[in-house]
C-alpha distance (Angstrom), angle and dihedral (degrees) to the residues before:
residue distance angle dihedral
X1 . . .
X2 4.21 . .
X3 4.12 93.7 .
X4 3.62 83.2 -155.4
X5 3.37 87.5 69.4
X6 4.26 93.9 62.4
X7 3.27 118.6 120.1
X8 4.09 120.7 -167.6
X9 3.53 117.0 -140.0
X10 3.87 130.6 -144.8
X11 3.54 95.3 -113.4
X12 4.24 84.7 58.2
X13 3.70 95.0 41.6
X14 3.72 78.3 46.9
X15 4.00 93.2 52.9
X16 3.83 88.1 46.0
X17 3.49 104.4 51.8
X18 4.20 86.7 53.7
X19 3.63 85.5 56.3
X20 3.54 93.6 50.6
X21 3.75 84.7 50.0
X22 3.70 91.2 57.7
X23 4.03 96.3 42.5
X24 4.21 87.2 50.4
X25 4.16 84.0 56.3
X26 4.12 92.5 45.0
X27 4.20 95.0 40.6
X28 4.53 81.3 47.7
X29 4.09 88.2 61.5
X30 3.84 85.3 35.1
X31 3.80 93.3 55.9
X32 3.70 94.2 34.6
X33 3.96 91.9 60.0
X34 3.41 96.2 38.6
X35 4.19 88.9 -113.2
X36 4.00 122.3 166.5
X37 4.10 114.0 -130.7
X38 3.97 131.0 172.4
X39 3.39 128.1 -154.4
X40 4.17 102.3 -118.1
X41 3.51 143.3 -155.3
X42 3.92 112.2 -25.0
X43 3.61 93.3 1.9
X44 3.80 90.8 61.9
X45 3.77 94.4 38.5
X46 4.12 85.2 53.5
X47 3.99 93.0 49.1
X48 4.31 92.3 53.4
X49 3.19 102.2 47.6
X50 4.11 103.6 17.5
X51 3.60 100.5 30.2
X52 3.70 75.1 -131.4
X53 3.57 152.2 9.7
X54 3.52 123.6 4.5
X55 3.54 98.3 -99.2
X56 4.41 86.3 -118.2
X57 3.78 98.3 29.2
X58 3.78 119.2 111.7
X59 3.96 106.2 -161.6
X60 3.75 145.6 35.5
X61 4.08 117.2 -120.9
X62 3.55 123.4 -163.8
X63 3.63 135.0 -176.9
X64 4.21 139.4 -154.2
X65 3.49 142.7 172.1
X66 3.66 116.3 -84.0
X67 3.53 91.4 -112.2
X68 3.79 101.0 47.9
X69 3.93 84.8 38.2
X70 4.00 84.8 57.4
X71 3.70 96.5 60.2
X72 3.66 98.7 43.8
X73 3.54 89.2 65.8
X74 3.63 95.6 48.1
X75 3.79 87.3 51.3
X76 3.49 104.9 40.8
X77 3.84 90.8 52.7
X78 3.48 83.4 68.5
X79 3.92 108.9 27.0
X80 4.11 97.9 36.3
X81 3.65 110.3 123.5
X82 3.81 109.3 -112.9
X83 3.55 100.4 -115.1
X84 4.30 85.9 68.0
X85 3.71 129.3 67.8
X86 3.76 116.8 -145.2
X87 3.94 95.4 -142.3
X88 4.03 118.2 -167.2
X89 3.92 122.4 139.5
X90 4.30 86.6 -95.0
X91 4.18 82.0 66.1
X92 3.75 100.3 42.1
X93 3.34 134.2 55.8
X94 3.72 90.5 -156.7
X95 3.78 109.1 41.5
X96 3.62 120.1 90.5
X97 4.52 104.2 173.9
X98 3.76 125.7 133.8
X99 3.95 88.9 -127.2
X100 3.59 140.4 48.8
X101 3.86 132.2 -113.9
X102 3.66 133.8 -168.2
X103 3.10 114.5 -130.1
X104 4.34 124.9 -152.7
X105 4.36 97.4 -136.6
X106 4.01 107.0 -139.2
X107 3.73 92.8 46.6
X108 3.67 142.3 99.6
X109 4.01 121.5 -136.8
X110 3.90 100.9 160.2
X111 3.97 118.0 167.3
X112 3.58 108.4 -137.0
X113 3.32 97.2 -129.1
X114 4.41 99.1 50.7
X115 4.16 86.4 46.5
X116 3.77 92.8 84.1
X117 3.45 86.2 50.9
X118 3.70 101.9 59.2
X119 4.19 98.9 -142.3
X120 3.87 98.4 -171.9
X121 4.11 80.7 -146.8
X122 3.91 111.7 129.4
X123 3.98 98.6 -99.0
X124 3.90 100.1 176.5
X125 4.09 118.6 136.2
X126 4.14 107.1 -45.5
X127 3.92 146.5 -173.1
X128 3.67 121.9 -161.9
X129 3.68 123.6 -112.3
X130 4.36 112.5 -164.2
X131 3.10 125.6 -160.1
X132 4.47 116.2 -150.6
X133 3.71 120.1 -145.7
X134 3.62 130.0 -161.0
X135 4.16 112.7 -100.8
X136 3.67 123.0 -138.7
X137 4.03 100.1 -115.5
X138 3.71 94.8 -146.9
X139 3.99 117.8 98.2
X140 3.73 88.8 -131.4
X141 3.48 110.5 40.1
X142 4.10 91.0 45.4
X143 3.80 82.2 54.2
X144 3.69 90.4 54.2
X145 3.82 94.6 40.3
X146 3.70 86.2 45.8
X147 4.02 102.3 48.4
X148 3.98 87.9 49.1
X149 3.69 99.2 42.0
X150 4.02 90.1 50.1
X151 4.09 94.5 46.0
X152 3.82 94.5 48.8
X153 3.61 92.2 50.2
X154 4.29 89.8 41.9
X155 4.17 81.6 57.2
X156 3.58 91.1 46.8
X157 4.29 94.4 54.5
X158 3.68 101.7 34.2
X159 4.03 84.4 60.2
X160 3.50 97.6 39.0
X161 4.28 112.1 21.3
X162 3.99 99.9 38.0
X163 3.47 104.8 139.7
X164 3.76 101.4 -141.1
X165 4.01 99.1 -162.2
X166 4.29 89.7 53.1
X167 3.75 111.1 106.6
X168 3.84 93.3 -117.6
X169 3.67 136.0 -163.5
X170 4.09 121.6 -107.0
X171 4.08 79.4 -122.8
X172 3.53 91.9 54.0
X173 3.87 96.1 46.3
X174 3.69 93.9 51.7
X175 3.52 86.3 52.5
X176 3.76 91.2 58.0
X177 3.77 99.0 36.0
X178 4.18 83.6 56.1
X179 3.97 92.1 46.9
X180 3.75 93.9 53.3
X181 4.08 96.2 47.7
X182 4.15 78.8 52.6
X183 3.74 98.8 40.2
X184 3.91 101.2 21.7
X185 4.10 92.7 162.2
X186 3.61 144.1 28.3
X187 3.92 85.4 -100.7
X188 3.45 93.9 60.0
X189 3.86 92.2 44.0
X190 3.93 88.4 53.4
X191 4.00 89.5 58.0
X192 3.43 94.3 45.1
X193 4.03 88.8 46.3
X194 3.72 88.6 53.1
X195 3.70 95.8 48.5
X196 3.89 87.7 59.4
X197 3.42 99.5 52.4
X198 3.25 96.9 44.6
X199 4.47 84.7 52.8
X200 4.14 87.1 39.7
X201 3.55 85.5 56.2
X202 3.79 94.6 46.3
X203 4.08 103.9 111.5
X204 3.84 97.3 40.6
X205 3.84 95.5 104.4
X206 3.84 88.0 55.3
X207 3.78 119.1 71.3
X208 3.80 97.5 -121.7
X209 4.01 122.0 -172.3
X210 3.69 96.3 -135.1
X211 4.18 129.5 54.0
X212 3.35 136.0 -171.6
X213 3.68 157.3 179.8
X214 3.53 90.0 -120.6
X215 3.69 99.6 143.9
X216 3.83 85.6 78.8
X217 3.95 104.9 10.3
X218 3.94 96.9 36.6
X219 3.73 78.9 123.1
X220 4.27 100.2 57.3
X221 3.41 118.7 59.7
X222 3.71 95.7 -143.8
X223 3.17 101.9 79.0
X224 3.63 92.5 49.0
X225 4.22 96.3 96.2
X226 3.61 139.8 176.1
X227 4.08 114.5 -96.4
X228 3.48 97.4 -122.4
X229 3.56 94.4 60.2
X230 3.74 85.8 73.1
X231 4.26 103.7 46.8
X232 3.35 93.5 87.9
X233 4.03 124.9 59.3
X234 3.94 131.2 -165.7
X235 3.95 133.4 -179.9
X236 3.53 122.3 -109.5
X237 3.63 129.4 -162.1
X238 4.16 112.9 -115.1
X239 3.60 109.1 -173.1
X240 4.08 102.4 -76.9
X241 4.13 91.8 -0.1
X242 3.60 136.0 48.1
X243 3.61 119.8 -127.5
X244 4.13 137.7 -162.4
X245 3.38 124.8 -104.8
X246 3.45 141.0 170.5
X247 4.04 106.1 -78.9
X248 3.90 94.0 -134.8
X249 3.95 86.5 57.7
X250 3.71 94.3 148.0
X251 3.78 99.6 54.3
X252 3.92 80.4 56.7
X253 3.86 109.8 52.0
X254 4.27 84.2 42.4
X255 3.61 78.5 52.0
X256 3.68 99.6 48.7
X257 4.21 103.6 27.7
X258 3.92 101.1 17.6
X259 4.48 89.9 -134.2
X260 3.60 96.2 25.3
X261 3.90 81.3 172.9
X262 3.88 94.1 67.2
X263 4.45 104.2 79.6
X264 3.79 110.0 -135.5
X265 4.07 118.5 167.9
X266 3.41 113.3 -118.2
X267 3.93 128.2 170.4
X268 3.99 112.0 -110.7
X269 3.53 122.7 -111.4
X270 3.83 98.0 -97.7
X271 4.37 90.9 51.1
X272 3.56 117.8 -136.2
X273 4.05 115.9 -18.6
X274 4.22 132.2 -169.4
X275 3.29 114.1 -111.8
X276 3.53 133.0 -158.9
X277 4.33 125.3 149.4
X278 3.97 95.0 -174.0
X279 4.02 101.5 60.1
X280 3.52 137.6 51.9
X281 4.08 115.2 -114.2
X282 3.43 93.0 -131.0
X283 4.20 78.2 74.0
X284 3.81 89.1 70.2
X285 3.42 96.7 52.5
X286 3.84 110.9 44.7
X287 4.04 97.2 42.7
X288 4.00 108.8 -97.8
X289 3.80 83.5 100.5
X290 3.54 146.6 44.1
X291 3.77 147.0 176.9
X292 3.82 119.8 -108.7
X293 3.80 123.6 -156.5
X294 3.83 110.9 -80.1
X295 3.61 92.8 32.7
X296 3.78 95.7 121.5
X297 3.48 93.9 61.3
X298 3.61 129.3 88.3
């Protein structure tokens, strides 16, 4: 479509400005501790060449280094604001994601394609917190790192995030049927969980020339990147805010999109989600609520 041609409705602006409501409490504990962030992916994308959001993206996505992404969570289980839930697989019984989100409690942010599945994970109003690993700089050895990282984590969602209702392959359903024999209960799925983090995290005592995301994008090579692209830090304006980002920015997004400064719509990572900023999501999935048609657009 002509992206000039977007328009942003309330209800987003609406969904944004909650997000930005959720950032302003993470960046607080951030600033308080003296802890580094960058705006990531979309979200820095959105601040170059929008000063904002991506005029059709839904959520803000932020990254830090494992070891500054460590302490935020041990502070913000103590010094989040009430009204937020701090949710990592340590809070939830049900959640099983290399990354953190924070989530906005009396919301609803349901993906379309989880609500037939009825996860009793909290799945109110979100943004994305990363945490970036060290890379093992040999060709080998990142294989290695790579291959293992990539199966433990395939065992982990076939058991746990097979969408039932998708028309799946016969491939795909042996793959699940032989995840849940190995990981028949959540128990099982919290070992294995803790096994990969503890082999994601596996380079971060050595001082490694290349970083990554790769507890979510292990599998893209883009968002592998070279350390010193993230010494330095700038601020960025973000609609009403200003938000930091790595200072060599440009060699990122070229890195990432090729001409980041060329708009073209493209659905986010999570696809299309129900929103709703009034009622709890909980509502949705016991019966005093429903979606109506048009509900997944904003």
């Amino acid at each position: 479509m002509d992206t000039t041609e977007f328009v942003v409705s309330e209800k987003r602006r609406a969904v944004w400005n909650t997000e930005i409501e959720i950032f302003e409490a993470f960046r607080a504990i951030c600033d308080r501790h003296g802890l580094t962030y960058f705006a990531d992916s979309g979200t820095l994308l959105g601040a170059v060449r929008h000063k904002g959001f991506i005029p059709w993206d839904d959520d803000i996505d932020i990254s830090m280094m494992r070891d500054d992404y460590e302490k935020f969570l041990k502070y913000a289980a103590e010094e989040l604001p009430k009204e937020y839930f701090l949710q990592i697989p340590s809070t939830e019984e049900d959640y099983f994601y290399g990354h953190a989100k924070i989530r906005k409690n009396g919301t609803t942010a349901i993906r379309q394609i989880q609500y037939p599945e009825r996860y009793t994970h909290h799945q109110g109003v979100f943004v994305d917190i990363f945490p970036i690993d060290n890379v093992p700089d040999g060709k080998v050895a990142r294989a290695f790192h790579k291959f293992v990282a990539l199966k433990m984590m395939q065992f982990i969602y076939y058991a746990k995030y097979y969408y039932r209702l998708n028309r799946h392959s016969l491939k795909t359903k042996i793959k699940h049927r032989i995840s849940c024999i190995l990981l028949p209960s959540n128990k099982a799925i919290r070992r294995a969980y803790r096994r990969y983090e503890k082999w994601i995290r596996r380079y971060n005592k050595k001082q490694t020339s290349t970083i990554g995301c790769i507890s979510m994008y292990y599998n893209l090579s883009n968002f592998l990147w070279p350390r010193e692209w993230f010494i330095e830090k700038t601020e960025l304006p973000f609609e009403n805010i200003t938000m930091a980002a790595p200072a060599e920015y440009d060699r990122i997004l070229t890195y990432e999109y090729g001409d980041y400064m060329t708009p073209v719509q493209a659905p986010t990572e999570h696809g299309e989600v129900y929103f709703d900023l009034e009622h709890n999501y909980t509502d949705y999935y016991d019966g005093t609520r429903s979606f109506a048609e048009g509900d997944l657009k904003l």
